[in-house]
VOGU-3710 file (C-alpha; in Angstrom, 3 decimals, decimal comma):
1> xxxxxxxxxx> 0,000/0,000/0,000  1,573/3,685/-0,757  -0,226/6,331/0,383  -0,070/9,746/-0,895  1,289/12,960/0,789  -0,755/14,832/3,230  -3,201/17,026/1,031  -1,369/20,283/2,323  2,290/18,552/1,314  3,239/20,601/-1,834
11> xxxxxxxxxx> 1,111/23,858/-2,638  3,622/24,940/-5,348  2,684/21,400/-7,316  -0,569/21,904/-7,478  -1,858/25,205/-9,744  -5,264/24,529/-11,188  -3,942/23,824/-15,145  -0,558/22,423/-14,723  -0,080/19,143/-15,529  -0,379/18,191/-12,040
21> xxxxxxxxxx> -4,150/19,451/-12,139  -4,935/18,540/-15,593  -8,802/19,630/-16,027  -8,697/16,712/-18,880  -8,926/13,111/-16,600  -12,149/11,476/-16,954  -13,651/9,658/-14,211  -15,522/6,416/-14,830  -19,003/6,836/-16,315  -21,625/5,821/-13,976
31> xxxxxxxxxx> -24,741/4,181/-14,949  -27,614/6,621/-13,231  -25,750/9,779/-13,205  -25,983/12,384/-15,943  -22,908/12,978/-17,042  -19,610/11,467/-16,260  -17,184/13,020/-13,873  -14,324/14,998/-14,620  -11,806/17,268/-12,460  -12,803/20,320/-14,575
41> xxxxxxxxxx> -16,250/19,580/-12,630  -14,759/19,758/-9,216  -13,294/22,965/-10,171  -16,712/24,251/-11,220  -18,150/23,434/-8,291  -15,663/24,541/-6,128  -14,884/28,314/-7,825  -18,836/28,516/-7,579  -18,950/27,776/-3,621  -16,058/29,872/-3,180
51> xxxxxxxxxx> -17,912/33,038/-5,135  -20,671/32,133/-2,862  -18,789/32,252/0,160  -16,712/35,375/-1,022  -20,159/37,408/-1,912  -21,853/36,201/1,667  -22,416/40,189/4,136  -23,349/37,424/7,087  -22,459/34,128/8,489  -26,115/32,094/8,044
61> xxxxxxxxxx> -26,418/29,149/10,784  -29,006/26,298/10,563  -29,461/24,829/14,301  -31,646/22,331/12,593  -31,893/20,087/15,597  -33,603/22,528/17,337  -35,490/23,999/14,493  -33,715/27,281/14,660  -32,359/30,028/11,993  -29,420/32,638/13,122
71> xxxxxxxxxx> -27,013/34,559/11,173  -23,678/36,270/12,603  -20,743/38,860/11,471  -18,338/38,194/9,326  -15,179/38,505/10,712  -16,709/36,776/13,713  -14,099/38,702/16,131  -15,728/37,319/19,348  -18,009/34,822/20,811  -21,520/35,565/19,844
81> xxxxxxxxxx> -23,632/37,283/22,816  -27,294/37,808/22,916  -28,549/34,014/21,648  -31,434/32,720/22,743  -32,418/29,889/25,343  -32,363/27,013/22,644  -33,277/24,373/24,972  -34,896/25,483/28,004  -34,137/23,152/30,439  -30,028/23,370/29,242
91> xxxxxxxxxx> -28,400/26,355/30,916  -25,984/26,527/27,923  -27,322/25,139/24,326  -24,207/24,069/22,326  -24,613/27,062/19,754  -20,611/27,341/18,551  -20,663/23,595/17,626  -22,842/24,468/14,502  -21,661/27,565/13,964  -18,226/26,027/13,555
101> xxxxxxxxxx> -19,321/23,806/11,255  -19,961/26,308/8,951  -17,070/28,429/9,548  -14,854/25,454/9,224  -16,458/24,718/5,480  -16,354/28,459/4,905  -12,787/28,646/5,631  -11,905/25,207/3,923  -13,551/26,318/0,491  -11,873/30,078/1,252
111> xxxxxxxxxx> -8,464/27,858/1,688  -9,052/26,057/-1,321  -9,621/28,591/-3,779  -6,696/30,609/-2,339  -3,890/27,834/-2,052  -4,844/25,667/-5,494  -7,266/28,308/-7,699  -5,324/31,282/-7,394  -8,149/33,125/-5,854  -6,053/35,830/-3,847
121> xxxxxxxxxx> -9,662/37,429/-2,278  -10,330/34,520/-0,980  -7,275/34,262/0,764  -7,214/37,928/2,191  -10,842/37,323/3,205  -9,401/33,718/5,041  -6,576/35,479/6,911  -8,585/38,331/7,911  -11,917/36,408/9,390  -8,890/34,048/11,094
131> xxxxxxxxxx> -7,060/36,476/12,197  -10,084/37,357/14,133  -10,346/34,735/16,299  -7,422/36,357/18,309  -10,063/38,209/20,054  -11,915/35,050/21,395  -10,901/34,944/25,173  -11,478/30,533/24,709  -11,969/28,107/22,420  -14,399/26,161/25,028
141> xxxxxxxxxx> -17,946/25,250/24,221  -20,682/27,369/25,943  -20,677/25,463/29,131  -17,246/26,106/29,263  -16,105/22,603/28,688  -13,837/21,472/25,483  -16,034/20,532/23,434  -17,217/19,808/19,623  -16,066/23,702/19,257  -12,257/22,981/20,715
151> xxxxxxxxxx> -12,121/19,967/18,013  -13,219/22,233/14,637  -10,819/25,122/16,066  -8,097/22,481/16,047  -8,661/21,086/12,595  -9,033/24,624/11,605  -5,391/25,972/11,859  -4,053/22,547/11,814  -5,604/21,903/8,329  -4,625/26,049/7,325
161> xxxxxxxxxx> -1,284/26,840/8,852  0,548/23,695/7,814  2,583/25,483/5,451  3,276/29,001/5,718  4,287/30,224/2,342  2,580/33,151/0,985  0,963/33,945/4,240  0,747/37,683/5,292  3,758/37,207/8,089  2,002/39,120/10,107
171> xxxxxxxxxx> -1,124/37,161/9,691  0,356/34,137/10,371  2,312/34,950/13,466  -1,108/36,248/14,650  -3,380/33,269/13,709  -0,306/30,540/14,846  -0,180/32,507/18,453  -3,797/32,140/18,477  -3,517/28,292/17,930  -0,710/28,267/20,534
181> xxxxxxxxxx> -2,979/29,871/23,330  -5,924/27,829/22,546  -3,406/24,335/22,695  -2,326/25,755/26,210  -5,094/27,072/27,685  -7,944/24,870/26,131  -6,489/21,256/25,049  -3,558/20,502/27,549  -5,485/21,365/30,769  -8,242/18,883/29,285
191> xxxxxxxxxx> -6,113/16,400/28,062  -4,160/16,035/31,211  -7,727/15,647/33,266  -9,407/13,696/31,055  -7,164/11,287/29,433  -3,731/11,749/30,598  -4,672/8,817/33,143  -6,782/6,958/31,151  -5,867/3,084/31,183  -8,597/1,347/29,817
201> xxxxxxxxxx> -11,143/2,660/27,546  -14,996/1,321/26,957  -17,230/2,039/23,997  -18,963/5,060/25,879  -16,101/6,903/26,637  -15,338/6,700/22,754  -17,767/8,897/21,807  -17,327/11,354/18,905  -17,134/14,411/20,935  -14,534/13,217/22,948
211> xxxxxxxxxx> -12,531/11,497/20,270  -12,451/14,659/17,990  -11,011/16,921/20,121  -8,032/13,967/21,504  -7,402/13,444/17,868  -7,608/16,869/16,521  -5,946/17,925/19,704  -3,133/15,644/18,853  -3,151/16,990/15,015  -2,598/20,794/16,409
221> xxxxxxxxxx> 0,162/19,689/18,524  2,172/17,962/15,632  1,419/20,927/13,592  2,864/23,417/16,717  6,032/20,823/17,096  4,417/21,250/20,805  5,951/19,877/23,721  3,261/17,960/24,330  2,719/16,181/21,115  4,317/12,888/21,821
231> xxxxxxxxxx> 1,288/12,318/24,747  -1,032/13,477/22,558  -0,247/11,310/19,938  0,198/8,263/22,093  -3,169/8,519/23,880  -4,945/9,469/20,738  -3,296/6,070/18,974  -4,679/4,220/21,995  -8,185/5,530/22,003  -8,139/4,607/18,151
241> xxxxxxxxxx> -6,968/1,319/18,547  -9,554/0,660/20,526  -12,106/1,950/18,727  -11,210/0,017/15,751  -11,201/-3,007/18,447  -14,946/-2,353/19,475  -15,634/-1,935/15,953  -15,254/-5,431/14,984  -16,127/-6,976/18,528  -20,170/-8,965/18,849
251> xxxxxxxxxx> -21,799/-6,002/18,899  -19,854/-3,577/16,535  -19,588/-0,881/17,984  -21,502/2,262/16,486  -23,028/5,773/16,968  -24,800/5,421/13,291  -23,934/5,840/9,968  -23,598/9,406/10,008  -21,722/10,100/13,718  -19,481/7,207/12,139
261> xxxxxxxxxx> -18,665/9,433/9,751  -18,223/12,746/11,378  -15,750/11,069/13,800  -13,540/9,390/10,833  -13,228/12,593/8,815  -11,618/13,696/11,968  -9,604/10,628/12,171  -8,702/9,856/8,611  -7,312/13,939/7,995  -5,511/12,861/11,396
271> xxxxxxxxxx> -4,183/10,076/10,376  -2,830/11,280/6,939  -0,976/14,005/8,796  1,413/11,427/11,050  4,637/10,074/9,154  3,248/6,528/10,426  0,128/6,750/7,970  1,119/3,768/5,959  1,065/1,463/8,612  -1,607/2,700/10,801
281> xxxxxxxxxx> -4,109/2,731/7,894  -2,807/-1,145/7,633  -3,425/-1,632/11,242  -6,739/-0,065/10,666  -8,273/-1,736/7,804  -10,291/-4,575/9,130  -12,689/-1,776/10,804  -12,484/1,092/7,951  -13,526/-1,765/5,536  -16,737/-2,265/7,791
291> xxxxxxxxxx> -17,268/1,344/7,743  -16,953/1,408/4,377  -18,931/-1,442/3,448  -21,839/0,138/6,090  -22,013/3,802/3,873  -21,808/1,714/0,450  -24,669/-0,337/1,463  -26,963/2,082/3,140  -26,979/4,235/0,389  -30,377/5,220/-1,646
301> xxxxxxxxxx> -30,712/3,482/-4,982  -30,469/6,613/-7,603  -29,879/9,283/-4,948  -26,246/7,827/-3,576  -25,851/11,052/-1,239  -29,009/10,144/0,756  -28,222/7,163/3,736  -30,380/5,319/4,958  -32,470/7,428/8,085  -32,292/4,879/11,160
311> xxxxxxxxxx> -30,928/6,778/13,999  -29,687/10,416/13,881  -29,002/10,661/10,152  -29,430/13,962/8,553  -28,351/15,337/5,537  -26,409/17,905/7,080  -24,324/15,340/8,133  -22,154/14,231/5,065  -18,887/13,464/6,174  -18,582/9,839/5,298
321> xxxxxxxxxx> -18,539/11,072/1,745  -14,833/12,601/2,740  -13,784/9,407/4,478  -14,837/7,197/1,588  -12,624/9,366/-0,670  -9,633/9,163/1,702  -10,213/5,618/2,324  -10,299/4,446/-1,285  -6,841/6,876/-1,549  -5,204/5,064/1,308
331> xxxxxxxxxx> -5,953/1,342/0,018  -5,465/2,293/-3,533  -7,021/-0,632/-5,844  -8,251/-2,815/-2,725  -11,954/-3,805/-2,266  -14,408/-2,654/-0,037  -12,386/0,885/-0,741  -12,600/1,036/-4,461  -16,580/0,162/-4,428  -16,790/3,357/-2,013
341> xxxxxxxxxx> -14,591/5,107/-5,013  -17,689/3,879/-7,178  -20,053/5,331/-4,818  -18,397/8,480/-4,723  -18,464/8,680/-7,925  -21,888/7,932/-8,815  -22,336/11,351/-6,198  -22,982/14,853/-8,057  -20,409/16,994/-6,807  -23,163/19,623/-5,818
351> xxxxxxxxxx> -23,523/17,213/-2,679  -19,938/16,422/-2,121  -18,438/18,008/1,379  -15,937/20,885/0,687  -13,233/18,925/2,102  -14,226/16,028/-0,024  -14,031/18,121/-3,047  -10,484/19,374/-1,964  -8,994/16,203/-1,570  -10,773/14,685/-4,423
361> xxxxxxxxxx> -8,640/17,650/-6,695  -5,242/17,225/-4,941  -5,714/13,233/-6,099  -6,944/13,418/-8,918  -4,582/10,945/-10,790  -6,366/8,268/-8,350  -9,713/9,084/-10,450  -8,690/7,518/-13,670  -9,148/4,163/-12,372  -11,972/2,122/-12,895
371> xxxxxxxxxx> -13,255/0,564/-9,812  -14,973/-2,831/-9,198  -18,805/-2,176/-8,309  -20,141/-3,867/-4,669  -22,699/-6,738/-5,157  -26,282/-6,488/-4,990  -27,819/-9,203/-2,257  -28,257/-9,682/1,262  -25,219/-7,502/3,307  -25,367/-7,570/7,256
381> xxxxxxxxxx> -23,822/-4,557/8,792  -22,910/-2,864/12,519  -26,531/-1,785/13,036  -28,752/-3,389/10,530  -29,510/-6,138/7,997  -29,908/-5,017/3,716  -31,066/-6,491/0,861  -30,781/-4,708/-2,426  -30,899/-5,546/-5,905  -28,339/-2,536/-7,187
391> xxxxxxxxxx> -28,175/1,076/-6,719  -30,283/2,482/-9,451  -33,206/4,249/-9,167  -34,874/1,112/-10,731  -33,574/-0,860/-7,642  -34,852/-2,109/-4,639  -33,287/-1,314/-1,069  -34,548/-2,825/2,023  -32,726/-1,759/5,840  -33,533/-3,931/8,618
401> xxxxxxxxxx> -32,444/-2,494/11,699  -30,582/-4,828/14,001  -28,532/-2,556/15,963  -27,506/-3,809/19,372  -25,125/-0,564/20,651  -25,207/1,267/23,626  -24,050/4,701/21,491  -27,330/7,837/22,368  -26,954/8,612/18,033  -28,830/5,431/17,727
411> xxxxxxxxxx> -32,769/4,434/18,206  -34,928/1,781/20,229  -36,269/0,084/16,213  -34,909/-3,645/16,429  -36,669/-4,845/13,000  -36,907/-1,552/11,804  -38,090/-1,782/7,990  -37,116/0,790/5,620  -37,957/0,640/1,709  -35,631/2,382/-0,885
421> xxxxxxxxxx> -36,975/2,574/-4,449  -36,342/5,609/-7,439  -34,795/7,954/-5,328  -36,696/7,817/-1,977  -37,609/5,971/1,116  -41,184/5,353/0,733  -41,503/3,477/4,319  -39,437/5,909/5,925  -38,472/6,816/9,486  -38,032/10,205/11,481
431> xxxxxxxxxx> -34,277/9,488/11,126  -33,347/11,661/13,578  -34,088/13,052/17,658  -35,092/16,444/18,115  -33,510/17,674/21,396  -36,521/20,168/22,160  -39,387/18,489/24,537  -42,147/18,684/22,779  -44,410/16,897/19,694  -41,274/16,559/17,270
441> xxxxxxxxxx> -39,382/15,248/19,917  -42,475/12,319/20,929  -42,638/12,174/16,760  -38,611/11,079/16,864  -38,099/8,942/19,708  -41,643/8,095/20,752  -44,153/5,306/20,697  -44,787/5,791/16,733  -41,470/6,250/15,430  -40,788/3,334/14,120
451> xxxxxxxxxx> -42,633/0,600/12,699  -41,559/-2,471/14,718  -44,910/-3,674/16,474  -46,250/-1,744/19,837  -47,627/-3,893/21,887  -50,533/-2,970/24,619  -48,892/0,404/24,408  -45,609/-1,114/25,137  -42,594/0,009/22,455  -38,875/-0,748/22,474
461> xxxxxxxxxx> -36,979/0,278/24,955  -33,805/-2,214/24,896  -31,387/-2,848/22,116  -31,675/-6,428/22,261  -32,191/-7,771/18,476  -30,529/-11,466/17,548  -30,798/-12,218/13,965  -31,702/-15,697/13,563  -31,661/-16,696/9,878  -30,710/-14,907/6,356
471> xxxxxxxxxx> -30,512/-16,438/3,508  -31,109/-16,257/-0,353  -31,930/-18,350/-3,209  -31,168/-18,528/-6,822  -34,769/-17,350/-7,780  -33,863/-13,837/-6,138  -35,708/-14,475/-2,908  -34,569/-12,930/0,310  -34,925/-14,229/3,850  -34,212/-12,232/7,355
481> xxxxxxxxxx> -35,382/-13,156/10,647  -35,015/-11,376/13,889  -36,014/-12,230/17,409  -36,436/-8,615/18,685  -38,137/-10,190/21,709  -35,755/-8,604/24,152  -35,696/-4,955/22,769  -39,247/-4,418/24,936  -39,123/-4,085/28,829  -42,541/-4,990/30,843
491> xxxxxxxxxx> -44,282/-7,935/28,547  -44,675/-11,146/30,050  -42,020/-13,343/31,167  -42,630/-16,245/28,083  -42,873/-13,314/25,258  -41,734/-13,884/22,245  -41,558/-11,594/19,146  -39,921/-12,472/15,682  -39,732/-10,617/12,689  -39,312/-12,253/9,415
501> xxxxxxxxxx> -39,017/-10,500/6,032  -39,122/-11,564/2,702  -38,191/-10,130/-0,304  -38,592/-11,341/-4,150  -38,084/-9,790/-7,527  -39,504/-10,263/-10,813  -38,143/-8,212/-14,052  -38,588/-4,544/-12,303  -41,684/-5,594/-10,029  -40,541/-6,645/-6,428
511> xxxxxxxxxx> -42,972/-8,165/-3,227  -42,063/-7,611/-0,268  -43,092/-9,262/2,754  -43,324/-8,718/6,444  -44,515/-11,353/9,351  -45,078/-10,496/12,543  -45,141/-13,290/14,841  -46,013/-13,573/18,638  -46,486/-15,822/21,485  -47,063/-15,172/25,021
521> xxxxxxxxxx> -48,866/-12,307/25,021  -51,673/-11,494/27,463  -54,984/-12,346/25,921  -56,733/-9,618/24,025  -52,938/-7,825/23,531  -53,450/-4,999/20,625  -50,732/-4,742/18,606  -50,363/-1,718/16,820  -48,009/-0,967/13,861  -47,129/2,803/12,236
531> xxxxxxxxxx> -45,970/2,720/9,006  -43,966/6,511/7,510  -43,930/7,060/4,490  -42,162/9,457/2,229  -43,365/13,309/2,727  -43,948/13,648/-1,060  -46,132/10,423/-1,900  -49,835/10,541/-1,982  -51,546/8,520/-0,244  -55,266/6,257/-1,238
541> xxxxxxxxxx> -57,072/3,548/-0,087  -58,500/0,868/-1,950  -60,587/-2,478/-0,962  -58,637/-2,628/1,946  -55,412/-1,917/0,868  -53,429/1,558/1,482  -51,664/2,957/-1,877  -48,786/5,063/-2,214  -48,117/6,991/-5,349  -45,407/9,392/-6,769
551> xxxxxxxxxx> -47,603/9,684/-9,830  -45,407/7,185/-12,248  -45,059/4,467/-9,689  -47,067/2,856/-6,727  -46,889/1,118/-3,923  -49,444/-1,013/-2,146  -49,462/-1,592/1,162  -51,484/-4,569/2,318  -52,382/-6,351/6,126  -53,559/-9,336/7,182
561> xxxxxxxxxx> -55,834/-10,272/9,062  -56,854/-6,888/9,778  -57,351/-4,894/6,504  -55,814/-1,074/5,760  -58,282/1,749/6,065  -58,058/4,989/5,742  -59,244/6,221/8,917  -55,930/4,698/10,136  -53,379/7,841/8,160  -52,995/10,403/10,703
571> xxxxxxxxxx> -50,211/13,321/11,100  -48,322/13,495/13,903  -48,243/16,809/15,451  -44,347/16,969/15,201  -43,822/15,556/11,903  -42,181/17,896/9,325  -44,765/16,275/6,706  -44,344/12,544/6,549  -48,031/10,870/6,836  -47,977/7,616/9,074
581> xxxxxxxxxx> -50,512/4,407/9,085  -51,129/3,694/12,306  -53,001/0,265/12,184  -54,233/-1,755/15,122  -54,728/-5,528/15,478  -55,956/-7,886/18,968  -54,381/-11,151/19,397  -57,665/-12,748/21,172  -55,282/-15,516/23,405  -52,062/-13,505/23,377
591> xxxxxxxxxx> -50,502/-15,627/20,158  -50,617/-14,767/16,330  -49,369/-13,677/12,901  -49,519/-10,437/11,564  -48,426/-9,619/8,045  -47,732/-7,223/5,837  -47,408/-7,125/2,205  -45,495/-4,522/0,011  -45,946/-4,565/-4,047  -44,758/-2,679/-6,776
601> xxxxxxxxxx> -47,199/-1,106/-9,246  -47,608/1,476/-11,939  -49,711/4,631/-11,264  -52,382/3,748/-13,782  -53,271/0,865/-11,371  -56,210/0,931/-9,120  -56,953/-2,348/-8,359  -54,734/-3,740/-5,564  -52,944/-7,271/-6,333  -54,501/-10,400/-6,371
611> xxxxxxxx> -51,251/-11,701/-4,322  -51,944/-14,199/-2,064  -49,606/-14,551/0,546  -49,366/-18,232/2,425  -48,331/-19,147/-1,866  -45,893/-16,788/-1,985  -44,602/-16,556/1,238  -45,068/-20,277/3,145
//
């Protein structure tokens, strides 16, 4: 394996036209993308997000966990005053975590244009709103802790001041003194309370929060040559190494999809930084490939960019775009890596992080090569089960969730079923917890926000699922089944809950089916079930069975024993649109099947399939 130099390793090489940045190299066509890829089109994109960025009066922050809007000054020359409560019941909401978010993209896209466009505004603009930042009297998050905010800082100027040439001098000796301070009087204080002492790490003190600001701590300090780099380094090596240890222990340990991500773009940038990169990305492979393997295969057939929502997932959270294109860098040619090189490029580069799009230019001769596609099939993964028939919008994706980690990022949904199909998740999930008390936050977390069964009122509470059997035939049928009787708390002693789903494909028509199964149960038990759907499908009812349309293509939704209606579609209160079938069965002695059938159809239908299910489905 030969990895490259760190992205920042030779500015003078890399001028937009020369023939180190030839505009000419074609990526691989992809097969449900308009156009083929070339690095002319990351340059597009990027001197149009710089211009945007260059032309912004005001620093515009989404705090779209709590549903909030704010905008600050650009240069941001001190810590914002004057913000509201955010959460009431939190005497200080985390406010500077987002807001560095976006001044870290700001300033990498600023970077960008500056060091390999030419774009000298954009690099008076980036020293001056840095230079700024001397005023700040800490680099702590609002409760005064080191937090997410201490982490971004640290990537910040260890990602910007890595090579001085054609700084303002003055600038730089400003911005690096700045850095300094902050690594004194923020990091070393923590690092010597927190982790200085720490012999033995468990999954929850791995948490991305903490993690970030050790590793990006440890970054800075290599950066500064600072005296304390060497325990930095050391402790941040151990914490990884153990990470990448829970990561392939029974369960893997996870925070999600997308909080897997946002810690390993701190990582991975980390990593390429240290002059042991070679071998530590060798040391780490068995657990990037699973993180690899987990993006690639929750991905939305025909909208690659969109993962699938169980847990917090949101689509301001892309990072594990960036680590898939430093992953398939690092283990050039080797598979799972190169199928997340075909993912990325199957990506528009409108949805592409900035820091993807960055390193994606400084290595480009890595985009000539054509890379082997992942296989279609059954795939079980850290937090779920999926079976897909390809990533086209003509495909089929089903997510079965099966996570069993202790991580907050992730959801009480053992058996969770999500359905992929041209470009959307028509059975759909929240996909995220809003932190405000409220409706939205009941509509997240609460009894009906999931579709796993609810019985006598009684929904998950316990990550508990053991999958029991998966298989597939050569006719293209899929099998999963889950015992997800120990994800519920205060059922009888004897209860037992299975899952099984089914999945089988015809030419471009698919069934899908869903049994419920339960024993033990107190006579009369109702067992209710809430299905999402998609915000942007219409919903209708016909002889008992519930239809979903995007007006070319439908799906029907039917139940047995108890037929759909549609007195059972309601809105939650907190939903941001998404309609949900909330339907309602009684197991008369306390045992039963319930099932659930899910067929493909053309919007010209209106009369539900004949499909009979015991045939299909024994």
């Amino acid at each position: 394996m030969s990895l490259p130099q760190a992205i920042d390793s030779d500015f003078d090489s890399c001028l937009p036209f020369d023939s180190h940045l030839s505009v000419n190299t074609p990526i691989a066509i992809d097969p449900f993308a308009a156009s083929s890829r070339h690095v002319s089109e990351l340059v597009v994109e990027l001197r149009n997000r710089i211009a945007e960025e260059k032309a912004r009066p005001e620093l515009t922050v989404g705090y779209y966990r709590i549903g909030h809007r704010l905008s600050f000054p650009l240069p941001l020359d001190q810590r914002p005053q004057g913000l509201p409560a955010g959460i009431p019941q939190m005497s200080a909401y985390p406010w500077t975590t987002w807001l560095f978010w976006e001044l870290e993209t700001r300033w990498r896209l600023l970077y960008t244009g500056w060091r390999h466009l030419e774009d000298e505004e954009a690099g008076r603009l980036l020293q001056d709103e840095l230079s700024a930042l001397a005023n700040w009297s800490h680099f702590r998050g609002d409760d005064g802790n080191v937090s997410l905010i201490t982490g971004h800082v640290a990537a910040i100027f260890a990602h910007l001041l890595s090579h001085p040439s054609n700084w303002d001098v003055s600038s730089y000796q400003q911005i690096h003194a700045t850095a300094v301070d902050m690594m004194d009087r923020d990091l070393l204080p923590w690092f010597q309370s927190h982790w200085a002492n720490e012999n033995e790490f468990t999954p929850i003190k791995l948490h991305n929060i903490a993690l970030i600001s050790l590793v990006r701590g440890a970054h800075l300090a290599r950066m500064l040559d600072h005296p304390a780099t060497t325990q930095f380094e050391e402790r941040a090596l151990d914490a990884i190494r153990s990470w990448w240890r829970f990561r392939l222990d029974d369960p893997p340990h996870s925070e999600g999809a997308a909080y897997d991500g946002y810690l390993m773009d701190h990582v991975t940038e980390w990593l390429f930084s240290l002059p042991q990169a070679e071998a530590l990305f060798a040391e780490g492979l068995p657990a990037f490939a699973s993180l690899v393997t987990q993006w690639i295969h929750l991905a939305l057939p025909g909208a690659p960019a969109e993962s699938a929502p169980l847990g917090d997932v949101e689509s301001e959270m892309p990072f594990w775009m960036t680590v898939l294109c430093r992953l398939f860098v690092a283990y050039a040619g080797q598979a799972p890596f190169d199928q997340g090189q075909w993912l990325v490029q199957r990506i528009p580069a409108a949805k592409l992080p900035a820091a993807a799009l960055e390193w994606l230019l400084l290595n480009q001769e890595k985009l000539s090569a054509v890379p082997s596609s992942p296989s279609p099939g059954i795939q079980p993964l850290a937090t779920a089960v999926t079976i897909r028939t390809g990533w086209a919008s003509e495909d089929l994706l089903l997510v079965i969730a099966a996570n069993r980690s202790p991580m907050s990022h992730l959801h009480n949904d053992g058996g969770e079923m999500l359905l992929g199909w041209r470009g959307r998740f028509w059975i759909t999930d929240p996909g995220y917890q809003q932190y405000r008390p409220g409706e939205e936050r009941d509509y997240t977390i609460g009894v009906a926000a999931h579709n796993p069964p609810v019985l006598e009122g009684i929904a998950q509470t316990r990550r508990n699922v053991k999958r029991t059997a998966v298989s597939e035939d050569s006719n293209r049928q899929y099998h999963i089944t889950l015992d997800i009787s120990g994800c519920y708390e205060g059922l009888p002693a004897s209860t037992q809950v299975f899952r099984d789903v089914w999945m089988n494909t015809e030419g471009k028509s698919f069934t899908v089916m869903v049994r419920d199964s339960f024993h033990g149960l107190h006579p009369g038990c109702t067992v209710k079930t809430h299905w999402l759907a998609a915000a942007d499908l219409a919903w209708s009812f016909v002889d008992g069975w519930a239809r979903l349309s995007d007006g070319e293509r439908v799906l029907w939704i039917g139940a047995q024993p108890a037929p759909c209606a549609a007195s059972q579609l309601h809105r939650h209160p907190g939903s941001r649109g998404s309609l949900t079938l909330g339907h309602t069965n009684t197991l008369p002695n306390g045992n039963g099947v319930h099932w659930w059938i899910f067929q493909s159809g053309h919007a010209n239908e209106w009369t539900p399939p004949p499909t009979q299910l015991p045939i299909l489905f024994p």
